[in-house]
C-alpha positions as CSV (number, residue, x, y, z in Angstrom):
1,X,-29.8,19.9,-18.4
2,X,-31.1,16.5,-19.7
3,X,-29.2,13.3,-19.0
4,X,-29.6,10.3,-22.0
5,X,-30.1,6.9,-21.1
6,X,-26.6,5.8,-22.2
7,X,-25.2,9.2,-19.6
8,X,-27.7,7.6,-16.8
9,X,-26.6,4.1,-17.5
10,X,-22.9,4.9,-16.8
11,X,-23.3,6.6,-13.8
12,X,-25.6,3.5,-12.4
13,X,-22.3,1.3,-13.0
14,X,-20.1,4.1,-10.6
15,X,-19.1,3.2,-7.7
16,X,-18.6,6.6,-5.8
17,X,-22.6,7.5,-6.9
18,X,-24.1,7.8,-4.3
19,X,-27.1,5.1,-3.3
20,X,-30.1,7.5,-2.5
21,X,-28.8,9.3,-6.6
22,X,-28.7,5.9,-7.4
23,X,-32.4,5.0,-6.5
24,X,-33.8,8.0,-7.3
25,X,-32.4,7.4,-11.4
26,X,-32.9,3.5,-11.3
27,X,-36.9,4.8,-10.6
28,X,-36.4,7.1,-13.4
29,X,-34.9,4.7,-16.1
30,X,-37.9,1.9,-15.1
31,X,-41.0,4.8,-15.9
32,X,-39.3,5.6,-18.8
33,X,-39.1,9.2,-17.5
34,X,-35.3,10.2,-18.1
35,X,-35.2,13.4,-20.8
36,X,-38.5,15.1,-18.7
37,X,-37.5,17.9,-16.6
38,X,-37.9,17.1,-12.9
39,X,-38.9,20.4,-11.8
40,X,-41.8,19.9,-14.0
41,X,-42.9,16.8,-11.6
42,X,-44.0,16.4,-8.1
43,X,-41.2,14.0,-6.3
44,X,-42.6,12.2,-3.6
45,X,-40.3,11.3,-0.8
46,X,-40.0,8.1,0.1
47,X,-38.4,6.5,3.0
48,X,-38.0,2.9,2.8
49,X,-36.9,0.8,6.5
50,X,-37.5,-2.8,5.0
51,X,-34.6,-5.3,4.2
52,X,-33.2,-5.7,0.3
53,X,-35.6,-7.5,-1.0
54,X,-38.3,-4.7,0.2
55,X,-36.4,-1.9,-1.3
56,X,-35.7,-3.8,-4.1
57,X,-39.7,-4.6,-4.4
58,X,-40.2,-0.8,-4.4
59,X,-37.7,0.2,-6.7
60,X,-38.5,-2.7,-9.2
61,X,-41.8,-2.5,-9.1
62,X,-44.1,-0.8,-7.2
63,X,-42.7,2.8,-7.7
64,X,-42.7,2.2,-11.7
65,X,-46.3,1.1,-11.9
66,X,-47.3,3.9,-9.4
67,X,-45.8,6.8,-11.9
68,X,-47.2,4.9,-14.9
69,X,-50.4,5.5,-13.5
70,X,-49.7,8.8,-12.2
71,X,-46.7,10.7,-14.6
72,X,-47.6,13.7,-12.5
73,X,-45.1,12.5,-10.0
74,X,-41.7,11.2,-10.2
75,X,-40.4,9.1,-6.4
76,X,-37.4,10.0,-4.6
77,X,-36.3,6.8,-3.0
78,X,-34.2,7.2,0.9
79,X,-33.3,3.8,2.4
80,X,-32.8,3.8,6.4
81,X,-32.3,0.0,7.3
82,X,-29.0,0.8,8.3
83,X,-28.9,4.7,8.7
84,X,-31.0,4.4,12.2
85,X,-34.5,3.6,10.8
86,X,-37.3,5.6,10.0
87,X,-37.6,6.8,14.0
88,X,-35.1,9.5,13.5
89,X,-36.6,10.9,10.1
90,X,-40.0,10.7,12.3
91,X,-38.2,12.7,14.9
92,X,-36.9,15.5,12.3
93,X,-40.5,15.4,10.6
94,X,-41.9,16.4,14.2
95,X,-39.4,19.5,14.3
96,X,-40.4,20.3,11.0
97,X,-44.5,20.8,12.3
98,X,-43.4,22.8,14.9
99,X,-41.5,25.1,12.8
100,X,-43.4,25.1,9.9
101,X,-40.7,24.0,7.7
102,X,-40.7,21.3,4.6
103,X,-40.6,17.6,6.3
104,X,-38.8,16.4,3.3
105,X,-40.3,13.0,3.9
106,X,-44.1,12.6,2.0
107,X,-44.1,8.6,3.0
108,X,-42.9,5.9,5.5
109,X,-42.5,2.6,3.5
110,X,-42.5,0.8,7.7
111,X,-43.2,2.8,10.4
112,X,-45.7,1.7,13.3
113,X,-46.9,5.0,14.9
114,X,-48.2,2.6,17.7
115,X,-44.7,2.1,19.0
116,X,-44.2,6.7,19.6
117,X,-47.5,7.7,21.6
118,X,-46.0,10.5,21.9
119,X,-45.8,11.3,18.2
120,X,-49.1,10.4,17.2
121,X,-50.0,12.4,19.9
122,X,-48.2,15.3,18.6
123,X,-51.1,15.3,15.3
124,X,-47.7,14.5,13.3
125,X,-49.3,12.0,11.4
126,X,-52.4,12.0,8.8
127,X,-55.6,9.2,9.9
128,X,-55.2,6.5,7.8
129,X,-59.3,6.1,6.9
130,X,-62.0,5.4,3.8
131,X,-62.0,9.1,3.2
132,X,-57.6,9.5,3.2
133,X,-56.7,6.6,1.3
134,X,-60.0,4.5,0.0
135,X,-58.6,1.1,-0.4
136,X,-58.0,1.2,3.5
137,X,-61.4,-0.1,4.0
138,X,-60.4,-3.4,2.6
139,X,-57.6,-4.1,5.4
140,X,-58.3,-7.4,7.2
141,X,-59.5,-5.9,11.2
142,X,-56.8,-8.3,12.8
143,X,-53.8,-6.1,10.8
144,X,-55.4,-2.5,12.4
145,X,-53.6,-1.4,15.2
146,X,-53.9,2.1,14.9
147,X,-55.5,4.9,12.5
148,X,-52.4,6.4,12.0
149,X,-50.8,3.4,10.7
150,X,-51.7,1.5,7.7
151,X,-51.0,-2.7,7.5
152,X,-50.0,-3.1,4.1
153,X,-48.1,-6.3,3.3
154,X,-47.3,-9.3,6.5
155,X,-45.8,-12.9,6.9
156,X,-47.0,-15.5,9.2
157,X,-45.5,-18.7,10.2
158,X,-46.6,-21.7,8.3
159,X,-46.1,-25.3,8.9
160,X,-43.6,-26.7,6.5
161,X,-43.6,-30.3,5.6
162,X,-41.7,-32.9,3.0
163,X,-45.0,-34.2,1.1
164,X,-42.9,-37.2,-0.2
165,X,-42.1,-38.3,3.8
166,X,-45.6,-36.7,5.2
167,X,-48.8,-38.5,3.8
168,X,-51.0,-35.7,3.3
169,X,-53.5,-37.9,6.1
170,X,-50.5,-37.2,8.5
171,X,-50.3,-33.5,8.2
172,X,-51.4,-31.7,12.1
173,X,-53.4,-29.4,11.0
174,X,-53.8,-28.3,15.1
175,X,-51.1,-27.2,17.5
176,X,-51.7,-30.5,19.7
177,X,-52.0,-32.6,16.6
178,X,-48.1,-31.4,15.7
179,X,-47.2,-32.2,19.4
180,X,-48.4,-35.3,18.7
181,X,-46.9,-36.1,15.4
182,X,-43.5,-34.7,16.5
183,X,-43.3,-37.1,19.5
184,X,-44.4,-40.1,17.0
185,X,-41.8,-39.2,14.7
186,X,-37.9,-38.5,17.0
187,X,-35.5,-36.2,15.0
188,X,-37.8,-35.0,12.1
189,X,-39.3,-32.1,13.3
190,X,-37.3,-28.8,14.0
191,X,-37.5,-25.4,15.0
192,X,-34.9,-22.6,15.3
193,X,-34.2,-20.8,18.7
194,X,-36.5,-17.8,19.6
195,X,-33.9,-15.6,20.4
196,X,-32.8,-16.0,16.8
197,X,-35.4,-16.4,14.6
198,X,-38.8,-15.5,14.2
199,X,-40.3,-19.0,13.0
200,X,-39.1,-20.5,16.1
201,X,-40.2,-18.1,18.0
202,X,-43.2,-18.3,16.9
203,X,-43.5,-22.0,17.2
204,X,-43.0,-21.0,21.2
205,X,-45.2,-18.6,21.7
206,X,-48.1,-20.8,20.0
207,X,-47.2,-23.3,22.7
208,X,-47.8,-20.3,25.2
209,X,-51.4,-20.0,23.8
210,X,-51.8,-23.5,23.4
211,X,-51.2,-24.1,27.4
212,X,-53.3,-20.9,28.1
213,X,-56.7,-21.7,26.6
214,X,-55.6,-20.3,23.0
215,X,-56.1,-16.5,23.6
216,X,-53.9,-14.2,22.6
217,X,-55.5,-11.3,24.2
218,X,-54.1,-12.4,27.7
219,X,-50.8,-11.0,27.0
220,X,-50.6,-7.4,26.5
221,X,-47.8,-5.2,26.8
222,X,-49.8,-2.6,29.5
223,X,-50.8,-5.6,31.8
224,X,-47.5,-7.6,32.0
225,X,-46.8,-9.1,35.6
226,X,-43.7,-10.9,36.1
227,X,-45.3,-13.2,38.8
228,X,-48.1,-14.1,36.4
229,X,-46.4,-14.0,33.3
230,X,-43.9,-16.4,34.5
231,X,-47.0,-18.9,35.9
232,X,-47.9,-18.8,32.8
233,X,-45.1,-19.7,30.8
234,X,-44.4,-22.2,32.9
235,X,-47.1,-24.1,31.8
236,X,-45.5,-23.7,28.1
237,X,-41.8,-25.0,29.1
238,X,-43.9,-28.4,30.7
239,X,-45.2,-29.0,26.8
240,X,-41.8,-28.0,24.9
241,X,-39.6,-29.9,27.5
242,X,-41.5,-33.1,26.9
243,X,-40.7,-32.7,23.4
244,X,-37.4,-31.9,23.9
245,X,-36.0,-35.5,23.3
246,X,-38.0,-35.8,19.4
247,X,-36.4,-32.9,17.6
248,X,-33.9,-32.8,15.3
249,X,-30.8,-34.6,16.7
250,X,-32.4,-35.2,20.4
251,X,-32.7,-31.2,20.5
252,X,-30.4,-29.5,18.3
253,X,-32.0,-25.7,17.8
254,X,-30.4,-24.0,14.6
255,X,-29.5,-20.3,15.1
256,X,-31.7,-19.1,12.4
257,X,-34.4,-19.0,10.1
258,X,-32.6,-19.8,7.2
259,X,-30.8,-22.8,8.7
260,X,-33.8,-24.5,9.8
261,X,-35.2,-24.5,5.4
262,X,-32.0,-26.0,4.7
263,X,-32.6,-29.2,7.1
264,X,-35.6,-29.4,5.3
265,X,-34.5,-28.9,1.8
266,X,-31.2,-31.3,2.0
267,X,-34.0,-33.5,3.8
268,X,-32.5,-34.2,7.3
269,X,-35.8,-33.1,9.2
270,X,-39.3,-33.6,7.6
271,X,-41.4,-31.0,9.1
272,X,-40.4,-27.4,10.6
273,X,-41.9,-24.0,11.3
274,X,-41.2,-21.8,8.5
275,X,-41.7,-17.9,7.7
276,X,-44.6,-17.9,5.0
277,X,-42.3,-14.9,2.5
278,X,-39.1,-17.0,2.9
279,X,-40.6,-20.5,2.3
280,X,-42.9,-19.0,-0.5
281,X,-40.1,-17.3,-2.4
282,X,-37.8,-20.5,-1.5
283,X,-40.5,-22.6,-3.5
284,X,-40.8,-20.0,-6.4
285,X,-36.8,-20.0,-6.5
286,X,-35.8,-23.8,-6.6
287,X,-33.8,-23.4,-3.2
288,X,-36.8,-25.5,-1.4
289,X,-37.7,-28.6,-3.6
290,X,-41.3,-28.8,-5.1
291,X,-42.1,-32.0,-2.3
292,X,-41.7,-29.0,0.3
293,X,-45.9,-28.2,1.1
294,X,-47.2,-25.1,3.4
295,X,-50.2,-25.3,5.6
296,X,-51.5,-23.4,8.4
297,X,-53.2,-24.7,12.0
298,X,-56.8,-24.4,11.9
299,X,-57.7,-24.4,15.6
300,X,-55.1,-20.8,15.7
301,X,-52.9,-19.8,13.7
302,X,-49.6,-19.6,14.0
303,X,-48.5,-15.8,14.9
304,X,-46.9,-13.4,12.1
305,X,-46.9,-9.9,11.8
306,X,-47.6,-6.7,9.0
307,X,-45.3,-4.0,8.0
308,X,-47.1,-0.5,8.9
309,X,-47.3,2.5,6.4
310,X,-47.5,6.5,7.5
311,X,-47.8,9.7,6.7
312,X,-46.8,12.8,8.2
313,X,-49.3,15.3,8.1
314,X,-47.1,18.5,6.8
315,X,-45.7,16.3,4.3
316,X,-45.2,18.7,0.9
317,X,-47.1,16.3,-1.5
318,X,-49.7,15.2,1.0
319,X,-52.2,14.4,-2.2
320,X,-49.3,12.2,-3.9
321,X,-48.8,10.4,-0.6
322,X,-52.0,9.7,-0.4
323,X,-52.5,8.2,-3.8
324,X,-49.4,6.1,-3.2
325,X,-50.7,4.6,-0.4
326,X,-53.9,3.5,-1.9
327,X,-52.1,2.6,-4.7
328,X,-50.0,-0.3,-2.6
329,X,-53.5,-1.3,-1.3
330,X,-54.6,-1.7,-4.7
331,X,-55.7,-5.6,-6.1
332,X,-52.5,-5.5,-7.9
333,X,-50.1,-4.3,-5.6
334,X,-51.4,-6.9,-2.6
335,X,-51.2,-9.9,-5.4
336,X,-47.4,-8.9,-6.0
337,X,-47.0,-8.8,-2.2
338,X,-47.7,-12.2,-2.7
339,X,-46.4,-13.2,-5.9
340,X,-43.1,-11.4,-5.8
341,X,-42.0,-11.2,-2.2
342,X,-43.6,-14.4,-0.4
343,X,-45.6,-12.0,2.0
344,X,-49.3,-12.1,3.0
345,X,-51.6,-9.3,2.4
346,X,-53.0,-6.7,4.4
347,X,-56.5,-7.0,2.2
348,X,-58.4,-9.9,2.1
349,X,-57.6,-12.8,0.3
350,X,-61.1,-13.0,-1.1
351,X,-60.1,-9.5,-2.9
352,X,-57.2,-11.4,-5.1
353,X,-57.4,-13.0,-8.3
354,X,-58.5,-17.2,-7.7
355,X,-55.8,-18.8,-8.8
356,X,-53.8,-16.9,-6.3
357,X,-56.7,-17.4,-3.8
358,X,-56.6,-21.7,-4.8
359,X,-52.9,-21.6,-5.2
360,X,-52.4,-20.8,-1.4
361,X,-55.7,-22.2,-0.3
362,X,-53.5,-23.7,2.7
363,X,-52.4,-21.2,4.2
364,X,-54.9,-18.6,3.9
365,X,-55.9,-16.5,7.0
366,X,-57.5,-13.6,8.2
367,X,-56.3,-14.1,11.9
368,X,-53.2,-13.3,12.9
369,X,-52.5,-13.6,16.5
370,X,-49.9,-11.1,18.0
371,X,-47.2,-10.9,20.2
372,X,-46.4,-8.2,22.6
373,X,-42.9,-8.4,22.7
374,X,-40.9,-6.5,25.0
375,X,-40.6,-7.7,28.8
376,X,-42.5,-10.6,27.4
377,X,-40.1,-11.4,25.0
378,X,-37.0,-11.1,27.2
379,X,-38.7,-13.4,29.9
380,X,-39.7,-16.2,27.3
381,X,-36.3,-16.2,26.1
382,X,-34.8,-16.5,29.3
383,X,-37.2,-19.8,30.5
384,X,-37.3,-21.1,27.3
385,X,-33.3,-21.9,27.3
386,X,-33.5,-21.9,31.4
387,X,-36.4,-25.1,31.0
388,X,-36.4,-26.4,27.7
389,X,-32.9,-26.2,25.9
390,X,-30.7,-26.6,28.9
391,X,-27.8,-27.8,26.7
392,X,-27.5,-24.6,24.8
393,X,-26.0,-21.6,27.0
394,X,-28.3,-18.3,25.9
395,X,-25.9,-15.7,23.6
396,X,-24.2,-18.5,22.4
């Protein structure tokens, strides 16, 4: 039985449909595929862990130039953001090896193997390599953290600033250079709490390499030391305390990411840390004002992080999983990373078009320091508003 457009179009404005049918015929309607018989097509399954505008990038546009370049496939579209994450598909794809049964899942949209040892060790998942998927071999080296998991889209932290309050001769372009500036300039710079936002965390953890000789590779989540780690830190509390006084209303911390752009859009702060996808597609949208200019530290870069791609290895349409993922590593699909969600490539910039490459000239980086997390991230929280912001109780 074939389903019109009009019959399709309806049931996209019901309510009771439900959201996976949903996907799965809003894919359909963009490639122009409703009236062919689905049986006649391979249907990948995709499971998709990122936040709206992720699934949304999928459903709008990656999946419909994927089957326009491949009509031997149609893409069935499973969203887990708020269904327990891709971890529990992972765990039923595992039974599904041992048993020999369908996986029902041919693709992880964000997955980081890295994070289940055991898994990887299980051989549930295919080696990401030039021989797999052929466009790997143009991922940046500081995005690989495992062969099993494939870096195909990130976001950094930038430096945000108000070009028509920051001569560009006034812009830090190093970590102790924005120390400096902030202290010459009380109640214009700001940064969120760590514990609540990623682009002041961020902004804290650079001042934990900064005060340790700028090397990242010091903190690792197999050699953390509580003794050490907080010697360490305490180095990075000295720097942020003395700072304290010059930020944004003698050290008022907002409680999120998206708090912070607004101080700098209604102009009430001049400079902040800012996520590079949110402050990008803030600029592309009108919500940030055309004065507001990115730029990243030279001497290290701020830290960021890449969403990670998988396969299983008894998924059903191995091939089609495959092609999909060299598909999103394609030129195209790492410009719209860029163009239509605000996030940084996994490829090298010197692979996009260069009015893209001039365009973001600014920010561009192949280094990406990283951040353990874990006990790490539980003990900077606790000195940071133990040392630095002693007027703002933690969990409030």
């Amino acid at each position: 039985m074939f389903l019109s457009r009009r019959t399709l179009s309806s049931l996209l404005k019901h309510r009771r449909v439900h959201s996976l049918v949903l996907a799965f015929i809003m894919v359909m309607l963009a490639s122009n595929m409703v009236g062919v018989r689905a049986q006649d097509k391979e249907i990948l399954n995709v499971y998709i862990d990122g936040d709206t505008n992720i699934s949304d990038w999928w459903l709008k546009t990656i999946i419909p130039a994927f089957i326009k370049k491949y009509p031997q496939y149609l893409v069935q579209v499973s969203i887990t953001r708020n269904a327990g994450n891709n971890s529990l598909i992972a765990q039923r794809a595992l039974a599904a090896l041992q048993t020999g049964a369908d996986p029902q899942v041919d693709y992880f949209e964000e997955f980081e193997t890295f994070n289940y040892p055991e898994l990887e060790k299980a051989g549930l998942f295919l080696e990401i390599n030039e021989t797999t998927v052929p466009n790997s071999k143009n991922i940046i080296k500081a995005a690989q953290r495992s062969p099993f998991s494939m870096a195909y889209r990130g976001s950094q932290v930038l430096l945000a600033y108000n070009s028509d309050k920051v001569p560009e001769a006034e812009v830090p372009h190093t970590y102790a250079d924005l120390i400096k500036w902030i202290k010459a300039h009380p109640g214009q710079f700001v940064y969120c709490r760590p514990d609540k936002g990623g682009s002041g965390n961020y902004f804290v953890i650079r001042a934990i390499y900064e005060v340790n000789g700028k090397d990242p590779s010091k903190f690792k989540a197999e050699s953390f030391d509580e003794k050490t780690v907080t010697e360490e830190f305490a180095k990075a509390w000295e720097l942020l305390r003395d700072i304290h006084p010059a930020i944004y209303e003698n050290g008022s911390y907002p409680a999120g990411n998206t708090d912070v752009l607004k101080l700098l859009a209604n102009e009430s702060v001049s400079m902040a840390t800012a996520w590079s996808d949110q402050s990008i597609q803030g600029l592309r949208t009108g919500t940030l004002p055309d004065s507001i200019k990115l730029v990243q530290l030279t001497d290290l870069p701020f830290p960021g992080g890449y969403a990670y791609a998988s396969i299983p290895k008894n998924a059903k349409h191995l091939e089609g999983a495959k092609l999909l993922a060299n598909f999103v590593l394609s030129e195209e699909m790492q410009a719209s990373a860029v163009k239509d969600i605000g996030g940084f490539p996994a490829i090298g910039w010197d692979a996009l078009p260069k009015d893209m490459r001039a365009e973001f000239n600014s920010v561009i980086t192949d280094t990406v320091p990283s951040w353990p997390g874990g006990k790490f991230d539980n003990l900077k929280n606790k000195g940071w508003y133990e040392n630095v912001a002693t007027n703002i109780k933690q969990g409030s």
